[in-house]
C-alpha positions as YAML, in Angstrom:
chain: A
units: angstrom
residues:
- id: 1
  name: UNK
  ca: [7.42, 4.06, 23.38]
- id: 2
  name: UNK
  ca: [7.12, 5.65, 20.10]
- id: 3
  name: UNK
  ca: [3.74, 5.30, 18.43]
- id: 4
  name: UNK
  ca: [2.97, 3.33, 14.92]
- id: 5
  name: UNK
  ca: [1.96, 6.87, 13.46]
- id: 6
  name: UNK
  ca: [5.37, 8.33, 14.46]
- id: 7
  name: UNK
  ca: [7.35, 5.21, 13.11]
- id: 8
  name: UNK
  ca: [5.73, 4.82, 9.90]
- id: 9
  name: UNK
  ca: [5.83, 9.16, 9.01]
- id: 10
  name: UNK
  ca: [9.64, 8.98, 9.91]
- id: 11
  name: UNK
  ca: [10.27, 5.69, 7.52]
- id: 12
  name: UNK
  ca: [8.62, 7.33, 4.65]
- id: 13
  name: UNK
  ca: [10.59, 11.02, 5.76]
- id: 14
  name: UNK
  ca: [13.39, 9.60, 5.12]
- id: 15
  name: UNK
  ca: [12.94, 7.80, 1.76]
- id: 16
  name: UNK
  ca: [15.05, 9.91, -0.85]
- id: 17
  name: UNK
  ca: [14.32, 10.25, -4.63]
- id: 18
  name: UNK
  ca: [17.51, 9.05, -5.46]
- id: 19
  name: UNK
  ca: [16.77, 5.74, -6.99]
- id: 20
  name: UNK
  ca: [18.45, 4.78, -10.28]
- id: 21
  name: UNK
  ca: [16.12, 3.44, -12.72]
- id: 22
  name: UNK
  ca: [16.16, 2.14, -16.06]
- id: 23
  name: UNK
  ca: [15.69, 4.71, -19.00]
- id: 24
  name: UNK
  ca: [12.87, 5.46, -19.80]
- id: 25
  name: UNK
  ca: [11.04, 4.61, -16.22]
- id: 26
  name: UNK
  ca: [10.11, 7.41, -14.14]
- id: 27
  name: UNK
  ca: [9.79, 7.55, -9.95]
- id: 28
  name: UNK
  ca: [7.17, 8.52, -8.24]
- id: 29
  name: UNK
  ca: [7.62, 10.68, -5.51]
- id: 30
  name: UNK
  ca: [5.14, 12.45, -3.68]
- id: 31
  name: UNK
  ca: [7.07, 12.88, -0.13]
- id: 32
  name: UNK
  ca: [8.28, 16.84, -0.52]
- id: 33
  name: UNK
  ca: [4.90, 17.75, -1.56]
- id: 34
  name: UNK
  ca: [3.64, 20.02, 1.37]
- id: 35
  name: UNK
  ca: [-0.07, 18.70, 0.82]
- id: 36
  name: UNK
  ca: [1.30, 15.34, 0.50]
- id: 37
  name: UNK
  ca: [2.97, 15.37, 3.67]
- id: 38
  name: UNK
  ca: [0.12, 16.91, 5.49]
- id: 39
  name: UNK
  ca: [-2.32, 14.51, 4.52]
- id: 40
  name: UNK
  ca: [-0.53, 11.63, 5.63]
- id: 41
  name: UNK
  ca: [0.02, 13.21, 9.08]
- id: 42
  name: UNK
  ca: [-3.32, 13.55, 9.33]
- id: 43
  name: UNK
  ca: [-4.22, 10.43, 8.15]
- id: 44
  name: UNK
  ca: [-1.34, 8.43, 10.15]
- id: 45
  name: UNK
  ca: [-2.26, 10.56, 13.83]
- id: 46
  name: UNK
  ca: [-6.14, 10.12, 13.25]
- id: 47
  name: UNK
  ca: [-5.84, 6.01, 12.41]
- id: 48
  name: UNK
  ca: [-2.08, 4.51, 13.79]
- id: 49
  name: UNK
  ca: [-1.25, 6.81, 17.02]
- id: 50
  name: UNK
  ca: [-1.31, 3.67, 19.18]
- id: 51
  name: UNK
  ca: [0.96, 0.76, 19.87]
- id: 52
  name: UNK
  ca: [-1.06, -1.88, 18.32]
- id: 53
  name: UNK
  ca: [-0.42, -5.26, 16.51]
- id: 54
  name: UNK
  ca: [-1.51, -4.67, 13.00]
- id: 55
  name: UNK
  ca: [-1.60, -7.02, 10.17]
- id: 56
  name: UNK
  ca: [0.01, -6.59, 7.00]
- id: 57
  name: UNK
  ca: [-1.33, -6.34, 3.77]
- id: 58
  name: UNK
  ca: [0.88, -5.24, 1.02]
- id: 59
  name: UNK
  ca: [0.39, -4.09, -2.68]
- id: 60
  name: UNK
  ca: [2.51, -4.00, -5.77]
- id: 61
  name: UNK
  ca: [3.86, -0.17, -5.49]
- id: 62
  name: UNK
  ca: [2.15, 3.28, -5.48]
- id: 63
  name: UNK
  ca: [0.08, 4.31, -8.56]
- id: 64
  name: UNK
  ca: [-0.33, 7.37, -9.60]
- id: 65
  name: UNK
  ca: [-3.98, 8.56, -8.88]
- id: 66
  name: UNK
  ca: [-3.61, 7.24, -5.01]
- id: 67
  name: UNK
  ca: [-0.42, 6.10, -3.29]
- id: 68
  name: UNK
  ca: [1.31, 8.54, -5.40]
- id: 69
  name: UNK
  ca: [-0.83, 11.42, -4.96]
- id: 70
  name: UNK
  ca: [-1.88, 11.05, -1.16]
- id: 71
  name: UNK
  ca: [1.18, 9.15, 0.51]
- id: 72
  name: UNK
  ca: [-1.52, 6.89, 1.50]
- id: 73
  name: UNK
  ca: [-1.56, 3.41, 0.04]
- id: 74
  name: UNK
  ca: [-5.29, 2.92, -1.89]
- id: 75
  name: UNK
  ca: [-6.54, 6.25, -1.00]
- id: 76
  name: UNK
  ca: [-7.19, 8.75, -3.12]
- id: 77
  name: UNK
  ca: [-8.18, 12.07, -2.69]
- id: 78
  name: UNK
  ca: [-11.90, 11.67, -2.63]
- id: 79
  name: UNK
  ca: [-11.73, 8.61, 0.06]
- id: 80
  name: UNK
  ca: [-9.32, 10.36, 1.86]
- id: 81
  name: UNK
  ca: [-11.85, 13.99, 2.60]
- id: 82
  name: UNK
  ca: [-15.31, 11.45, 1.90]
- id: 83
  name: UNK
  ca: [-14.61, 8.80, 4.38]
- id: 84
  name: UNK
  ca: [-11.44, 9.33, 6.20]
- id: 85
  name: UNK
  ca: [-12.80, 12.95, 6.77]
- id: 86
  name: UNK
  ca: [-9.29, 14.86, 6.17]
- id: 87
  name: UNK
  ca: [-9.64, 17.89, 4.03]
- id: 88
  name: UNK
  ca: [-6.97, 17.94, 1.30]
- id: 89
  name: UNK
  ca: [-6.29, 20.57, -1.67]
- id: 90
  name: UNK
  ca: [-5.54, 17.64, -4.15]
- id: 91
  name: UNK
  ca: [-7.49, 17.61, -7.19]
- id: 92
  name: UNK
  ca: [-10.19, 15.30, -6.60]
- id: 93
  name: UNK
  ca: [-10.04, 12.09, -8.53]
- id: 94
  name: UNK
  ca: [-10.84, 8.50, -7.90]
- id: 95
  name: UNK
  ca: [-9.03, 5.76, -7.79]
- id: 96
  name: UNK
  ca: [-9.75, 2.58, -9.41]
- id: 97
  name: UNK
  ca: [-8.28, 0.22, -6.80]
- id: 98
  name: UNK
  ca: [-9.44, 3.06, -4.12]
- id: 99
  name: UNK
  ca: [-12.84, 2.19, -4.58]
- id: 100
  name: UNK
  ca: [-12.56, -1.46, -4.31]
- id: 101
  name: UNK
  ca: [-10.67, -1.27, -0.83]
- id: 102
  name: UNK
  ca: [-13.24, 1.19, 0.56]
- id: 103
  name: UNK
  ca: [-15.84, -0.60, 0.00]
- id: 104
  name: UNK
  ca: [-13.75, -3.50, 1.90]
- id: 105
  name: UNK
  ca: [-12.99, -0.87, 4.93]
- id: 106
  name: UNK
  ca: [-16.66, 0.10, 5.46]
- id: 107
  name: UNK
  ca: [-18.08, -3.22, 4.92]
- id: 108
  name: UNK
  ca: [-14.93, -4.11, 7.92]
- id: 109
  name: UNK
  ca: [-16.91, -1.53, 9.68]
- id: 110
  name: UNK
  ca: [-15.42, 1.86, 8.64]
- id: 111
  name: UNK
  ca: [-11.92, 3.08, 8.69]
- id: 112
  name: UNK
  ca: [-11.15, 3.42, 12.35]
- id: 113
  name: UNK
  ca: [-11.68, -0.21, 12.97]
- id: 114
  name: UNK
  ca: [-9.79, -1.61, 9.72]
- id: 115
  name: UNK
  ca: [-6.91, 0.67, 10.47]
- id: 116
  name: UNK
  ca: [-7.10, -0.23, 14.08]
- id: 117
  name: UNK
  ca: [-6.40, -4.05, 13.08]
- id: 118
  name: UNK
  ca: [-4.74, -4.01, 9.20]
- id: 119
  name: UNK
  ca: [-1.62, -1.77, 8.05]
- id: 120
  name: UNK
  ca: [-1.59, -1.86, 4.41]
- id: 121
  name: UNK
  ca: [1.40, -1.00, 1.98]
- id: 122
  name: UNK
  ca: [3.09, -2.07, -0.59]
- id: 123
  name: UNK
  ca: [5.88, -4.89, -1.57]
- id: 124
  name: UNK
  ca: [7.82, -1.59, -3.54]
- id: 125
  name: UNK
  ca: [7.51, 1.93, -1.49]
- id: 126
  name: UNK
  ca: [7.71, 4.03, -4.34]
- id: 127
  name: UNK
  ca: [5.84, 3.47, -7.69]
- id: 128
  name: UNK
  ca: [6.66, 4.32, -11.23]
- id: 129
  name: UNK
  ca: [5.74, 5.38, -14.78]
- id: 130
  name: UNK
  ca: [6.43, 4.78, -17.78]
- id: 131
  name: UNK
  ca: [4.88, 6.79, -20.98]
- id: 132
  name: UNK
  ca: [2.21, 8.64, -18.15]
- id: 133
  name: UNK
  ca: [1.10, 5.17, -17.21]
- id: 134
  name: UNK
  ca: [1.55, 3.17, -14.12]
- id: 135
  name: UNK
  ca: [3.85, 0.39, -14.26]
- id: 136
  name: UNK
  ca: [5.36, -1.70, -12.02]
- id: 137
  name: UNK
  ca: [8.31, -2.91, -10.19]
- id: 138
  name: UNK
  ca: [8.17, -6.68, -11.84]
- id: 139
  name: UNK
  ca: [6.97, -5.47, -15.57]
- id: 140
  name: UNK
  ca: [10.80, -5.42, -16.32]
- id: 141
  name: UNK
  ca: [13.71, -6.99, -15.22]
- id: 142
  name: UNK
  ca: [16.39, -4.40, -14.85]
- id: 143
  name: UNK
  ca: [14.21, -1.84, -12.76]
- id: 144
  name: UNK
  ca: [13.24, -5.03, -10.44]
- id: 145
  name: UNK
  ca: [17.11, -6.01, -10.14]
- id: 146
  name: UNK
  ca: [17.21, -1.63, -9.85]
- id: 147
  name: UNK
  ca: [14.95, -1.57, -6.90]
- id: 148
  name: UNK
  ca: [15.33, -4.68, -4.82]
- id: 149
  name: UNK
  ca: [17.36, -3.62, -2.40]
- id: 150
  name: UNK
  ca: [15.06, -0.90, -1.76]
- id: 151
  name: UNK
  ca: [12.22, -3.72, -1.33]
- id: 152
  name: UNK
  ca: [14.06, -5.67, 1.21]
- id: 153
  name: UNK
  ca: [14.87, -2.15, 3.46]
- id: 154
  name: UNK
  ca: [11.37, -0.94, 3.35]
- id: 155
  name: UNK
  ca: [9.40, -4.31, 3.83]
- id: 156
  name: UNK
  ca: [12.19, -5.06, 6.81]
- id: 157
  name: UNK
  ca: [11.91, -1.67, 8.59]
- id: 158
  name: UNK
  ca: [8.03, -2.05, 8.64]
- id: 159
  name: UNK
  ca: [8.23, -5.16, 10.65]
- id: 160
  name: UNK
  ca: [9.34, -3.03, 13.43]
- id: 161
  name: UNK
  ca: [6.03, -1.17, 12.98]
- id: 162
  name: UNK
  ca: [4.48, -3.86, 15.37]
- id: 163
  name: UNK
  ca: [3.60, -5.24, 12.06]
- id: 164
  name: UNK
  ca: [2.08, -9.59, 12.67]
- id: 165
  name: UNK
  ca: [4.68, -11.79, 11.64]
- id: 166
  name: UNK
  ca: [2.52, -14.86, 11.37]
- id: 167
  name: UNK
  ca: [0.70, -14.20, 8.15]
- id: 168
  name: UNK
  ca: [0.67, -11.13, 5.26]
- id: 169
  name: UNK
  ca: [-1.67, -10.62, 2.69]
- id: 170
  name: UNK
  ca: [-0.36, -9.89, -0.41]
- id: 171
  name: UNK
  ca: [-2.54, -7.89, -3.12]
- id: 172
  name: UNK
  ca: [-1.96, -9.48, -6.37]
- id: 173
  name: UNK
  ca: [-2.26, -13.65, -7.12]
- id: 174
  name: UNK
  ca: [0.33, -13.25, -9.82]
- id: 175
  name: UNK
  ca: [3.25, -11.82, -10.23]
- id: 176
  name: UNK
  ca: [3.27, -10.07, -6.79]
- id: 177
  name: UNK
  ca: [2.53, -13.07, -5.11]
- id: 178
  name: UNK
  ca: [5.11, -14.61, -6.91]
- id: 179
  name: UNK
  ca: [8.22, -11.99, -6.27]
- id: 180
  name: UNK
  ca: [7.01, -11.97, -2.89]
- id: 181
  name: UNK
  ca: [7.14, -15.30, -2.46]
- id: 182
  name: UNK
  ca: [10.74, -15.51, -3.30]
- id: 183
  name: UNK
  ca: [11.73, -12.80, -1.13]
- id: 184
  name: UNK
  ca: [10.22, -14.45, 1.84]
- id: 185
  name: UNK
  ca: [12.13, -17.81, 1.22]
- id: 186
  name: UNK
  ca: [15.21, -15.66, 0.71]
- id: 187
  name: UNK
  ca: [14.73, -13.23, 4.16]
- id: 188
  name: UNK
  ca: [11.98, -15.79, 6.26]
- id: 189
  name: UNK
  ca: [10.04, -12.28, 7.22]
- id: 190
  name: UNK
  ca: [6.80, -14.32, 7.30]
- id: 191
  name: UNK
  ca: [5.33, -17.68, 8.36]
- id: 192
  name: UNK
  ca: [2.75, -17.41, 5.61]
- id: 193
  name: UNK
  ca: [1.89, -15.29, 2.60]
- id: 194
  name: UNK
  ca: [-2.15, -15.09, 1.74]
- id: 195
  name: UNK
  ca: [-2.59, -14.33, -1.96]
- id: 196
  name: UNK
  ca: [-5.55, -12.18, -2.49]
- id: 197
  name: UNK
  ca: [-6.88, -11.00, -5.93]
- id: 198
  name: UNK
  ca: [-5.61, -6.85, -6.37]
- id: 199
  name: UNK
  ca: [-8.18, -4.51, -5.57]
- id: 200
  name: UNK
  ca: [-7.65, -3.50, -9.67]
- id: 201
  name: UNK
  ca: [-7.84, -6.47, -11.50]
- id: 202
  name: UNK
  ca: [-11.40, -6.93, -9.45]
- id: 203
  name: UNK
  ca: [-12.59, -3.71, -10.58]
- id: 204
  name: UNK
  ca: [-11.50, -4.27, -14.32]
- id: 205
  name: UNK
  ca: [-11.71, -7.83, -15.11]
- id: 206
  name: UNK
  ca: [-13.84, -9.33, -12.71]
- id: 207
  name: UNK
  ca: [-16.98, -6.80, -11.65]
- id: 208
  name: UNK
  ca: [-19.06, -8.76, -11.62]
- id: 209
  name: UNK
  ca: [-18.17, -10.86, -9.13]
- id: 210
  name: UNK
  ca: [-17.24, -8.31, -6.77]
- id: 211
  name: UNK
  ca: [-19.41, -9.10, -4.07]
- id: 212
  name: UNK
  ca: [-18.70, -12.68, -3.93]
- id: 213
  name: UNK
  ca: [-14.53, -11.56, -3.93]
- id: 214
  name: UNK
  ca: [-15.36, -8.40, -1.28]
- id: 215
  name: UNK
  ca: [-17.16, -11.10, 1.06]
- id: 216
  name: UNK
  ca: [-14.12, -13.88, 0.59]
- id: 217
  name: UNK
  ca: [-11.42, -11.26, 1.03]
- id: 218
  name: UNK
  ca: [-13.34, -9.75, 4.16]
- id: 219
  name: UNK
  ca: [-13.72, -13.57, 5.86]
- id: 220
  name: UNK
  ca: [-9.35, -13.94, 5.61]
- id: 221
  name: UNK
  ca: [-9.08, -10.72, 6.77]
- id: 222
  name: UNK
  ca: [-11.29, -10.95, 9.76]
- id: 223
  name: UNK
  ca: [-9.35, -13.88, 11.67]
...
């Protein structure tokens, strides 16, 4: 039996830049990058080279300073050499959302046991721009009708990861939760979705409450 390393560094092999996007919206595509692809076979044989049941926790789509740098969903390159201890020639930036989840991973007990139990990705498996900023795959209509066939490939080809059908956790209350939700009425991948507040919008608009968020997102995930 193939491992959950090997399964998920073949899916995202064999993603191809090819999407076609609204003007104006840009792909990102990190996959042919040589340090890219090194990092995440590091990071995939050191944490997923096992069998195991995982549970799911997706995001919105890559951004730019993690995902889309690293290969590796909310890791950027200072998490990934820091705490995941794999050496990378990135330049070394953090993060926003990156901080949030690590501080979720070690307070889980470090990253060998959270990526022992949780896989996390995204809803979209390749993020976007637009003007140099992040944007997403909901922000507009035509790149959501664009890409949603690419959504409904990628979310169903990780449930052969060993990926927990019984619940997912989805990263973002709003609109994420809410595309999400639809697709799961319209495909029945899940018995349940768990809407969790997005690593981001913690760190921006409610810091302050961190803790209090950290310790309620910690208690779902630990079940």
């Amino acid at each position: 039996m193939r491992t959950q390393a090997e399964l998920i560094l073949e899916f995202f092999d064999k993603l191809k830049p090819n999407w076609k996007l609204p003007k104006g919206i840009e792909l990102l595509f990190p996959f042919e990058n040589a340090n890219t692809k090194a990092a995440m076979q590091s990071f995939y044989g050191k944490y997923y080279a096992d069998n195991k049941s995982r549970k799911l926790v997706l995001g919105i789509n890559p951004g730019r300073l993690g995902a889309g740098v690293t290969g590796i969903p909310f890791t950027d390159p200072i998490h990934l050499k820091d705490i995941c201890k794999i050496d990378n020639e990135f330049k070394k930036k953090h993060e926003l959302s990156s901080l949030y989840v690590y501080e979720l991973i070690n307070a889980m007990g470090g990253p060998k046991k959270f990526f022992g139990q949780i896989y996390i990705s995204s809803v979209c498996p390749l993020g976007f721009t637009k003007g140099g900023i992040n944007y997403n795959y909901y922000d507009d209509q035509k790149l959501y009708k664009a890409v949603k066939k690419h959504i409904v490939e990628h979310i169903a080809r990780q449930l052969e990861f060993n990926i927990s059908r019984d619940k997912v956790y989805c990263w973002g209350k709003g609109k994420n939760y809410k595309f999400l939700k639809a697709l799961n009425e319209e495909f029945e991948w899940f018995d349940e979705i768990i809407p969790q507040p997005h690593p981001r919008w913690i760190m921006q608009y409610r810091r302050k409450h961190k803790t209090e968020l950290l310790d309620k997102m910690l208690e779902e995930l630990i079940v």
